[in-house]
Kinemage of the C-alpha trace (Angstrom):
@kinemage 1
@onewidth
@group {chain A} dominant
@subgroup {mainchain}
@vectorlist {calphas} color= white
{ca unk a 1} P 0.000 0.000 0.000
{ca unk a 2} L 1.339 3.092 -0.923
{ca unk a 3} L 0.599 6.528 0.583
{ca unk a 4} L 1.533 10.240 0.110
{ca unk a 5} L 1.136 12.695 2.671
{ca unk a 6} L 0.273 15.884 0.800
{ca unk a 7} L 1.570 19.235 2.032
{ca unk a 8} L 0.355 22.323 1.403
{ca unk a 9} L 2.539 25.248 3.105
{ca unk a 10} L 1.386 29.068 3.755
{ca unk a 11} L 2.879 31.474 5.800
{ca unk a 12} L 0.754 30.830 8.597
{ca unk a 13} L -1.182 27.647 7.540
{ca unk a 14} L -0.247 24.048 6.393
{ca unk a 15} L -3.334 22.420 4.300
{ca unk a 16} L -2.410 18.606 4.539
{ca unk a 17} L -4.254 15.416 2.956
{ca unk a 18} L -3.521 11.513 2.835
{ca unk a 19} L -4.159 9.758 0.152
{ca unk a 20} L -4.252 6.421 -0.829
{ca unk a 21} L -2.707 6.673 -3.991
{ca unk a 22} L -2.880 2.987 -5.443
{ca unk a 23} L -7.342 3.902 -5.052
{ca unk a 24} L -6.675 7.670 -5.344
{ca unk a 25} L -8.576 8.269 -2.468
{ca unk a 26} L -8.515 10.782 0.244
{ca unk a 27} L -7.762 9.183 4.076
{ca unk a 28} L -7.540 11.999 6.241
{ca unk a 29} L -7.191 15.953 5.094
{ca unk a 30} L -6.828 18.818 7.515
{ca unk a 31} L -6.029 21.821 8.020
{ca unk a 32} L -3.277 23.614 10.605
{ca unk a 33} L -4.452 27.697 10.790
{ca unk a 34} L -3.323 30.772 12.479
{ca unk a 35} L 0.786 29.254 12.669
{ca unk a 36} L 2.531 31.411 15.164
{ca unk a 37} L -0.395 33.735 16.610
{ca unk a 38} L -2.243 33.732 19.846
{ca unk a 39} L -4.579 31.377 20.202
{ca unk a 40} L -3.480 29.543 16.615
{ca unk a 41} L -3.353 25.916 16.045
{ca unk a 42} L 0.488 25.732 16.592
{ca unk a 43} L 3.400 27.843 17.649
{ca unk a 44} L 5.805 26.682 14.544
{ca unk a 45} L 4.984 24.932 11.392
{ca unk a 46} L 7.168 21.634 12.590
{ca unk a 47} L 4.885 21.816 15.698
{ca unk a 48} L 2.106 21.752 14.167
{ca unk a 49} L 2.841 18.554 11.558
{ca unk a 50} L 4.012 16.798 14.866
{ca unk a 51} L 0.575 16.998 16.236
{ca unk a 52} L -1.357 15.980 12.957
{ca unk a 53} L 1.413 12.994 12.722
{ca unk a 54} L 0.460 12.634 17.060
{ca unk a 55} L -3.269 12.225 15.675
{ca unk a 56} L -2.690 10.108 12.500
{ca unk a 57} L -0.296 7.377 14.820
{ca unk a 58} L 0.894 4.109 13.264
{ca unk a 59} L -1.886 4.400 10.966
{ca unk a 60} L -0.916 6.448 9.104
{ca unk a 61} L 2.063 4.325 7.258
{ca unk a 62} L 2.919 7.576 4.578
{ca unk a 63} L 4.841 5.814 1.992
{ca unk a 64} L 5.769 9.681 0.603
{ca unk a 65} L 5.522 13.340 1.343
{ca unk a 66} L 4.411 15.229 -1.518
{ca unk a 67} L 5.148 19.031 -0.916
{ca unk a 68} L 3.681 22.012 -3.179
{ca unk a 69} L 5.832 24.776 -4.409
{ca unk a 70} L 4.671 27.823 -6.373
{ca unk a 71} L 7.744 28.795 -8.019
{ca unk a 72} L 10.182 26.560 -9.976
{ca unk a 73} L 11.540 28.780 -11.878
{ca unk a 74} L 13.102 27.696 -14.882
{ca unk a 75} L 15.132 24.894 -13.177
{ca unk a 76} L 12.595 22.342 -12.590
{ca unk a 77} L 10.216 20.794 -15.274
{ca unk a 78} L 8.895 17.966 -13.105
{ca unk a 79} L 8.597 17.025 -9.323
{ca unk a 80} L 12.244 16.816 -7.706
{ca unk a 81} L 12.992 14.397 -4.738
{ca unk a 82} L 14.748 17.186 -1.994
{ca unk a 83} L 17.572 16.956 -0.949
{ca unk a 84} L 19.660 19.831 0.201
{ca unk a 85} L 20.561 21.231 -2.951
{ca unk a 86} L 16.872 21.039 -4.116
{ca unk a 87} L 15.853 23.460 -0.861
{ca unk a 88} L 18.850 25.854 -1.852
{ca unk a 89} L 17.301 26.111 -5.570
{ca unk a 90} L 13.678 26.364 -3.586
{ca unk a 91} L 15.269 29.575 -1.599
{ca unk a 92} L 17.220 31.133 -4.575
{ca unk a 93} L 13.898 31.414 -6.357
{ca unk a 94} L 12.115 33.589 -3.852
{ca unk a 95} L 12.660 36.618 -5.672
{ca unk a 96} L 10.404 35.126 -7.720
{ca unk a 97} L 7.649 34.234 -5.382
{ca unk a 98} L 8.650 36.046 -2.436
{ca unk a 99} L 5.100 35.860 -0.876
{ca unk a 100} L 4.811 31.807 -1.575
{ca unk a 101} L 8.310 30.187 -1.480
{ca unk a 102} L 9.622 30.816 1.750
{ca unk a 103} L 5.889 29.363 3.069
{ca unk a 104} L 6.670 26.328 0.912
{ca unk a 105} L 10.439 25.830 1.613
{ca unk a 106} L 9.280 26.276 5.396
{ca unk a 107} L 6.535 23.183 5.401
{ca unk a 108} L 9.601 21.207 3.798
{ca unk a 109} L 12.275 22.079 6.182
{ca unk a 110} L 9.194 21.390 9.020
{ca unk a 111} L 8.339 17.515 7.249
{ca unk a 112} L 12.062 16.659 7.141
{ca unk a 113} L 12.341 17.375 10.368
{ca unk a 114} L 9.232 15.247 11.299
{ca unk a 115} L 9.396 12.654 8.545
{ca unk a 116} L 13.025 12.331 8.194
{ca unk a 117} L 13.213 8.194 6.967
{ca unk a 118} L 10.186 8.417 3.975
{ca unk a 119} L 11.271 10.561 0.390
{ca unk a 120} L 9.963 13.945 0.282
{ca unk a 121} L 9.152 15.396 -3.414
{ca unk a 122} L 8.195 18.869 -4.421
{ca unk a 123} L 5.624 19.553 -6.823
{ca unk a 124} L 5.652 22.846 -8.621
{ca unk a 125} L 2.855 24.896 -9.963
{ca unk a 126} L 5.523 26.335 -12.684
{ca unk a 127} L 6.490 22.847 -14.022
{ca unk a 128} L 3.607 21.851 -16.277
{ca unk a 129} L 4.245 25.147 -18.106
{ca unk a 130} L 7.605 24.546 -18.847
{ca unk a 131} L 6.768 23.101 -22.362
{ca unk a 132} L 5.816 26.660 -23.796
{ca unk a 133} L 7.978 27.353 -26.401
{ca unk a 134} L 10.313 30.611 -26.923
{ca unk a 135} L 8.227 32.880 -28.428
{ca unk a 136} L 5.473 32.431 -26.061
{ca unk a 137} L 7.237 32.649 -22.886
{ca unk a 138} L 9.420 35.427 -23.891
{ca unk a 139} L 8.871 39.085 -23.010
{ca unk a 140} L 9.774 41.658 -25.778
{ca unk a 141} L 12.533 43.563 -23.145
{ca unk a 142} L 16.032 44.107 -23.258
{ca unk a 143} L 17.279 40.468 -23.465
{ca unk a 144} L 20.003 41.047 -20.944
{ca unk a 145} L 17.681 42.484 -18.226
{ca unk a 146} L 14.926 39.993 -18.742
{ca unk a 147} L 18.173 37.022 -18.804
{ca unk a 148} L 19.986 38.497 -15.838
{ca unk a 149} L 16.731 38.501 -13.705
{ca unk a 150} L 14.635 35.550 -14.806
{ca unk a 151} L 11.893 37.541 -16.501
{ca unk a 152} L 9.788 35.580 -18.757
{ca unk a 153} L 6.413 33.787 -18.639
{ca unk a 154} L 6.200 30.915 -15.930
{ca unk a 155} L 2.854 30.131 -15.741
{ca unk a 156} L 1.379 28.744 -12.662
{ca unk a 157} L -1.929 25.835 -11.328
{ca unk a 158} L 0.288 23.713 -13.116
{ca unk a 159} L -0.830 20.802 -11.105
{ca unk a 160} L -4.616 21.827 -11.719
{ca unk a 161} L -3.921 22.234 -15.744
{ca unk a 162} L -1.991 18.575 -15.809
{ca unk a 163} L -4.563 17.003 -13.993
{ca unk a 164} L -7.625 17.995 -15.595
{ca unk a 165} L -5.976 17.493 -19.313
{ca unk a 166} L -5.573 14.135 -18.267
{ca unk a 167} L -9.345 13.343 -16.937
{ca unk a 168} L -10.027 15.439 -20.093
{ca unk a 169} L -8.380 13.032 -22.699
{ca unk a 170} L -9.456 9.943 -20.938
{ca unk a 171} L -13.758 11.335 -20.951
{ca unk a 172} L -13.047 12.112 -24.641
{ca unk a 173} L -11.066 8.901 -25.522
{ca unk a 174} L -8.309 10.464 -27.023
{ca unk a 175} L -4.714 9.248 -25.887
{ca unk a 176} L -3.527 12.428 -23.492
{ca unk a 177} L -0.226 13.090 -25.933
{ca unk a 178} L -2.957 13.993 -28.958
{ca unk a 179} L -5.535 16.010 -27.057
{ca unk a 180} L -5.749 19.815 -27.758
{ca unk a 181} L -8.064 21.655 -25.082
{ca unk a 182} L -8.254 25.580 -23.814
{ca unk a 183} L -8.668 24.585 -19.798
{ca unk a 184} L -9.936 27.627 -17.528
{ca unk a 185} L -8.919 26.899 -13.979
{ca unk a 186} L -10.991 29.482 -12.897
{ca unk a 187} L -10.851 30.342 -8.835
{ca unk a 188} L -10.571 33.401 -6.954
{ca unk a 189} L -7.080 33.100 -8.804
{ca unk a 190} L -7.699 32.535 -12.596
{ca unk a 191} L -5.587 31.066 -15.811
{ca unk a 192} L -6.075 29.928 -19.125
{ca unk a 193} L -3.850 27.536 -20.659
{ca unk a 194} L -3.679 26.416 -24.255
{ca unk a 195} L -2.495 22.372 -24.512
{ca unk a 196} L -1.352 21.164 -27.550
{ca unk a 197} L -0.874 17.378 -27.447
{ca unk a 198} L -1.331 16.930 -24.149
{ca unk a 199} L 1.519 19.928 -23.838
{ca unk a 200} L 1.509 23.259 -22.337
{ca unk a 201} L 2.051 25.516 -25.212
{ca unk a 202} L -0.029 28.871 -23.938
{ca unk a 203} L -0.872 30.586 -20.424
{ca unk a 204} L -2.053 33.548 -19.018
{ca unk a 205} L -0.150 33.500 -15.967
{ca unk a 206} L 3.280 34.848 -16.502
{ca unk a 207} L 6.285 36.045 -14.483
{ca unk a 208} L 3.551 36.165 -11.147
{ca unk a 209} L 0.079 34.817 -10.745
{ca unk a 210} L -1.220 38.669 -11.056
{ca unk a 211} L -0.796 38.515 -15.267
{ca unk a 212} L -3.989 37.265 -17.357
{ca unk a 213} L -7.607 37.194 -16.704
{ca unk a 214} L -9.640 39.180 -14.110
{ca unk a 215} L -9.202 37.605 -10.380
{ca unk a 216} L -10.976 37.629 -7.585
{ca unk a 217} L -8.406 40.927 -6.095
{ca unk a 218} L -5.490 40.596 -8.748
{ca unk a 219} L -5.938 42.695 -11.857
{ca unk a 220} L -4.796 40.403 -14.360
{ca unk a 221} L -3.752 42.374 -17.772
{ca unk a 222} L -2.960 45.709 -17.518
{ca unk a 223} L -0.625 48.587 -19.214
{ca unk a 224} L 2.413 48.448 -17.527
{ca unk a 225} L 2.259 52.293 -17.783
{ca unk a 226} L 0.117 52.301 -15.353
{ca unk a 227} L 2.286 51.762 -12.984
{ca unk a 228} L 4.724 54.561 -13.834
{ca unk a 229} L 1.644 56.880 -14.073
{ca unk a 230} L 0.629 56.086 -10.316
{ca unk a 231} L 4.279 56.693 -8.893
{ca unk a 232} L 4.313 59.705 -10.918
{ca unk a 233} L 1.194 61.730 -10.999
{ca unk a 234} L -0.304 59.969 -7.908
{ca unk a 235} L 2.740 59.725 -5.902
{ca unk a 236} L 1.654 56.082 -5.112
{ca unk a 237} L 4.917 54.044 -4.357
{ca unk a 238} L 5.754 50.861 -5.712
{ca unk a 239} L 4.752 49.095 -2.614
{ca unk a 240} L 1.489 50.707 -2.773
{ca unk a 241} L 1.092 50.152 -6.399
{ca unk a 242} L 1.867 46.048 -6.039
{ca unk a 243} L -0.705 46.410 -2.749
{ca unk a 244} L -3.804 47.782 -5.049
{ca unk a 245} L -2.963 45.543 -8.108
{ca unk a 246} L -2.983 42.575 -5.956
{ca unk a 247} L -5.161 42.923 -3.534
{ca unk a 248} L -7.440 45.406 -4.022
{ca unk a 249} L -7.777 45.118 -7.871
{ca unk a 250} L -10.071 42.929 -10.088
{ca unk a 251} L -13.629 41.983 -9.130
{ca unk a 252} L -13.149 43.469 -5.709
{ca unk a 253} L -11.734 46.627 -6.632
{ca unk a 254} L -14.600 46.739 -9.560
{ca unk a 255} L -17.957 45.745 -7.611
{ca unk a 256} L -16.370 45.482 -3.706
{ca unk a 257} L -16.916 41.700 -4.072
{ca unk a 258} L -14.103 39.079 -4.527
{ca unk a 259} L -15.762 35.930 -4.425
{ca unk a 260} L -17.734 35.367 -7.308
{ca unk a 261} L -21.464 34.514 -5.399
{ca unk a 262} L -21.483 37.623 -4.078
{ca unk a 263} L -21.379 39.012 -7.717
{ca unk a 264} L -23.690 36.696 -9.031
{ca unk a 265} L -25.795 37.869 -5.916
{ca unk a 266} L -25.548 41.832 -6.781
{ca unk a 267} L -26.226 41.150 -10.297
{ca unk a 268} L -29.842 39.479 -8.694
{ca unk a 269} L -29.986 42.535 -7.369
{ca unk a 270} L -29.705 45.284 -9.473
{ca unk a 271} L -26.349 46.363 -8.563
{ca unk a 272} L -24.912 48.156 -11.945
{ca unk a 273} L -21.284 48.144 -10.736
{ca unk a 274} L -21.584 44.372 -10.464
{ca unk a 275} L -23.177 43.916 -13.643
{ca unk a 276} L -20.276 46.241 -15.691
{ca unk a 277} L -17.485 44.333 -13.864
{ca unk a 278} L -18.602 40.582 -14.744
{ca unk a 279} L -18.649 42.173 -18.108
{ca unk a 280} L -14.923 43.038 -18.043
{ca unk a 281} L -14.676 39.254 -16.553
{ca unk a 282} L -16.153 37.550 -19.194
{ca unk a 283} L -14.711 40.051 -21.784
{ca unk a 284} L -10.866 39.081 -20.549
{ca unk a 285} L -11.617 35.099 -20.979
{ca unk a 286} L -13.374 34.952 -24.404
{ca unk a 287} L -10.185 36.957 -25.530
{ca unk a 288} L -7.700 34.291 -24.242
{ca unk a 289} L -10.259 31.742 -25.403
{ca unk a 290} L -10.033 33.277 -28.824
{ca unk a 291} L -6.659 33.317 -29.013
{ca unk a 292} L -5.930 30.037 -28.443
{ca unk a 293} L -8.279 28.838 -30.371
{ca unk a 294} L -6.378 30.663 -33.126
{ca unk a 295} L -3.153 29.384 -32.422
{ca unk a 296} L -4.699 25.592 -32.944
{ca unk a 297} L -6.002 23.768 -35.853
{ca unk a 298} L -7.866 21.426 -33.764
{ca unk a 299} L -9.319 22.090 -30.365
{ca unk a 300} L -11.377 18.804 -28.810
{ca unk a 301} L -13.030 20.872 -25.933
{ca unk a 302} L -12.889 23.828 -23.516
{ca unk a 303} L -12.629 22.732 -20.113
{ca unk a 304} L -13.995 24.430 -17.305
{ca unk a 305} L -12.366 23.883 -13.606
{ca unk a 306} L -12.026 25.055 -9.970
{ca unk a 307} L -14.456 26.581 -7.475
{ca unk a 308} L -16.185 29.003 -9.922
{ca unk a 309} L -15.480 26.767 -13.517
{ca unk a 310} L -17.068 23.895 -11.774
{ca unk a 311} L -19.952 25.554 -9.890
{ca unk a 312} L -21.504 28.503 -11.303
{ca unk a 313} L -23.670 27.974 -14.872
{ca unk a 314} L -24.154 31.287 -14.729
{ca unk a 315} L -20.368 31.941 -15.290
{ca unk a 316} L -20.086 28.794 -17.830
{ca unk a 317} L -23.007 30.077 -19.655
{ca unk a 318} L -22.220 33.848 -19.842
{ca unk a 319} L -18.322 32.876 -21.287
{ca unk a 320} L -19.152 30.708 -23.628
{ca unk a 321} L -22.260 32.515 -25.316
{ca unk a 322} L -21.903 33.545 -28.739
{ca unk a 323} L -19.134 31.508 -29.613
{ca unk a 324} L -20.905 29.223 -32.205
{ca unk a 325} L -18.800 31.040 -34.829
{ca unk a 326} L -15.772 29.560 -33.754
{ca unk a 327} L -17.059 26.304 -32.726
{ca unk a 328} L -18.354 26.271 -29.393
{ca unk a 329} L -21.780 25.717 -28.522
{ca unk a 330} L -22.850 25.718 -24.876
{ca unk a 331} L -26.222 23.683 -24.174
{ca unk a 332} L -28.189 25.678 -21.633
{ca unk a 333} L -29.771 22.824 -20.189
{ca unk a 334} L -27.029 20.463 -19.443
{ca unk a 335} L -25.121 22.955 -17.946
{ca unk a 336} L -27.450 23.741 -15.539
{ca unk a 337} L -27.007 20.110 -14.562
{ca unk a 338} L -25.205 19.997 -10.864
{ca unk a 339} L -22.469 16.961 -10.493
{ca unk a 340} L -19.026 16.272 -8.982
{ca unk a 341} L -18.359 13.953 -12.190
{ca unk a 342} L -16.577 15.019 -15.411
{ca unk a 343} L -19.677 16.201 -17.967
{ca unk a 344} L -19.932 17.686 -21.454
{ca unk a 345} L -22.318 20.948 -21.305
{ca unk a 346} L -21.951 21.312 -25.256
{ca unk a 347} L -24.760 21.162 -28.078
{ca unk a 348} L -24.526 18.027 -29.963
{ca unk a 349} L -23.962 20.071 -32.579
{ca unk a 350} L -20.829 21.645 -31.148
{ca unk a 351} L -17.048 21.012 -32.811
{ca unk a 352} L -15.656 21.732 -29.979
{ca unk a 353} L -16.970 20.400 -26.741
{ca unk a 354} L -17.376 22.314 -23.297
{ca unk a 355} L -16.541 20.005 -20.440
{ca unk a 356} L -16.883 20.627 -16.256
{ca unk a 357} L -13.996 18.375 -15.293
{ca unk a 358} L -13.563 18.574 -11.102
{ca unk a 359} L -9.772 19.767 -10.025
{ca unk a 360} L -8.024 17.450 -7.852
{ca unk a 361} L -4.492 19.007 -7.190
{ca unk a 362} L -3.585 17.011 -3.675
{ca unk a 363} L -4.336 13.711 -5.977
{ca unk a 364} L -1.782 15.299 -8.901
{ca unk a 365} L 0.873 16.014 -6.073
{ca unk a 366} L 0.264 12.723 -4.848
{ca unk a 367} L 0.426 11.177 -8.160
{ca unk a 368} L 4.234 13.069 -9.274
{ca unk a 369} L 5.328 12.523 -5.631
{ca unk a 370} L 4.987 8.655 -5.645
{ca unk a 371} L 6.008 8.260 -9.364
{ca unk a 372} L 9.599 10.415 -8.684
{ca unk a 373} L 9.987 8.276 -5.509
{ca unk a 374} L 8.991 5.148 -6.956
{ca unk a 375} L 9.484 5.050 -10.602
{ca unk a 376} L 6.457 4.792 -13.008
């Protein structure tokens, strides 16, 4: 029996699950909160897997410790068993992700400590991308700037996109290395990815998680003037600037909402602010959707995923509306149909097919984690 203890690392939280990965099912998942503060669930991240391990006892029998890791830079293109060089290359990419990697590398240094006789593997959201070729990844800047500091498109839900392609290919019965789909993992974060052969070739994501389609607080796509004009004519600092973009930016800075029901719920009613920023929403994903649809002879299906792809017909229905032009036909009916299993919402008449297809990112972490361990 083999089993992966999934690890999920924030700067004051650990998310944890254990899977069964021989039945891909979920034992036990958890999660430790509030790291560090009064009152929290522990006073250190290594404290706080001690007492989930203290719970789990001899029962638990983890096989592997599968650990997620934003950034990967351009160094890794699949999961990597750590060692110590592995956490050094982890560290030296925080400039990168300074908000996620030192959470992530801390959760690893806390598991070795714990778990120090089973493998530990990293998965990286970054990795799956790592098939985009040149001209896609590549920023039109000074080449020796954008080489000297890593700038270039990354990508990130790597784990999300590889997962669902694969579900996706096996519902449509085409081997995974000849599917083509457009996948919209679309969460309070939010990315499109175009796959070509089972291949990342496209994403929206790019040097950070704030670049591509509207987000629950990032901004996605803007003119990078913008920036300049704040520091200038607003006197906003750079700090300041990376706060509102972030954080106070896309459907919360346009309607006050971030989370998605509460726009649907404003929309119910009446609220005009609501209305105009779902518009800008669903404006920024049939552009991406267009464009990869260009950049592919064949597409088999757009995939919908993650809290809001897999949940809200209203959202399906409003993206995918007058796209019969290009191929894709949403079926009102079917996607109004609720269910936790893969589905195709599409007319029968549709060239392209619109599929819900359920995220499972512990079970893809779990999954790369036992096969770099393991072999397979």
């Amino acid at each position: 029996m083999t089993r992966a203890f999934v690890v999920n690392s924030g700067s004051s939280s650990i998310k944890y699950q254990l899977i069964d990965v021989e039945t891909e099912t979920s034992l036990v998942s958890g999660l430790i909160e509030r790291i560090g503060e009064p009152g929290g669930d522990a006073e250190t991240h290594e404290a706080g897997l001690r007492g989930v391990l203290a719970q789990l006892g001899d029962d638990a029998d983890i096989s592997v410790v599968g650990h997620r890791v934003v950034h990967g830079g351009d160094r890794f293109d699949r999961a990597a068993i750590v060692d110590d060089a592995v956490e050094q290359a982890i560290a030296d990419l925080i400039p990168l992700a300074p908000l996620h990697n030192p959470a992530n590398l801390a959760g690893i240094r806390a598991a070795r400590e714990v778990l120090p006789d089973v493998p530990h593997v990293v998965v990286f959201d970054t990795a799956f991308h790592q098939t985009i070729p040149h001209e896609a990844y590549t920023y039109a800047l000074d080449a020796d700037i954008a080489e000297r500091f890593g700038i270039r498109r990354y990508g990130f839900h790597g784990t999300s996109h590889k997962f669902v392609t694969g579900r996706a290919a096996e519902y449509l019965g085409v081997p995974v290395d000849q599917v083509n789909l457009i996948v919209l993992h679309l969460g309070n974060g939010a990315s499109v990815t175009a796959i070509r052969g089972g291949r990342s070739i496209d994403t929206s994501m790019g040097l950070t998680p704030l670049e591509g389609l509207v987000m629950g607080t990032r901004s996605g796509d803007i003119d990078p003037a913008i920036v300049f004009h704040l520091n200038r004519v607003a006197g906003l600092s750079i700090d300041q600037i990376d706060d509102i973009v972030n954080k106070k930016s896309g459907m919360k800075g346009m309607t006050g909402y971030s989370d998605m029901r509460d726009v649907e719920a404003a929309i119910a009613r009446g609220d005009v602010s609501a209305a105009q920023g779902l518009a800008v929403w669903r404006h920024r994903i049939r552009h991406y959707v267009g464009a990869y649809r260009a950049q592919m002879d064949t597409v088999h299906a757009v995939v919908f995923t993650a809290g809001v792809g897999e949940n809200s017909a209203l959202l399906r229905e409003m993206a995918m509306q007058g796209l019969s032009h290009v191929g894709i036909e949403i079926d009102s009916a079917r996607n109004e149909v609720r269910s936790r299993e893969v589905r195709d919402i599409a007319t029968d008449a549709s060239p392209v097919r619109i599929l819900v297809v359920p995220t499972n990112e512990e079970l893809e972490i779990a999954r790369q984690s036992t096969a770099a361990a393991f072999g397979g």
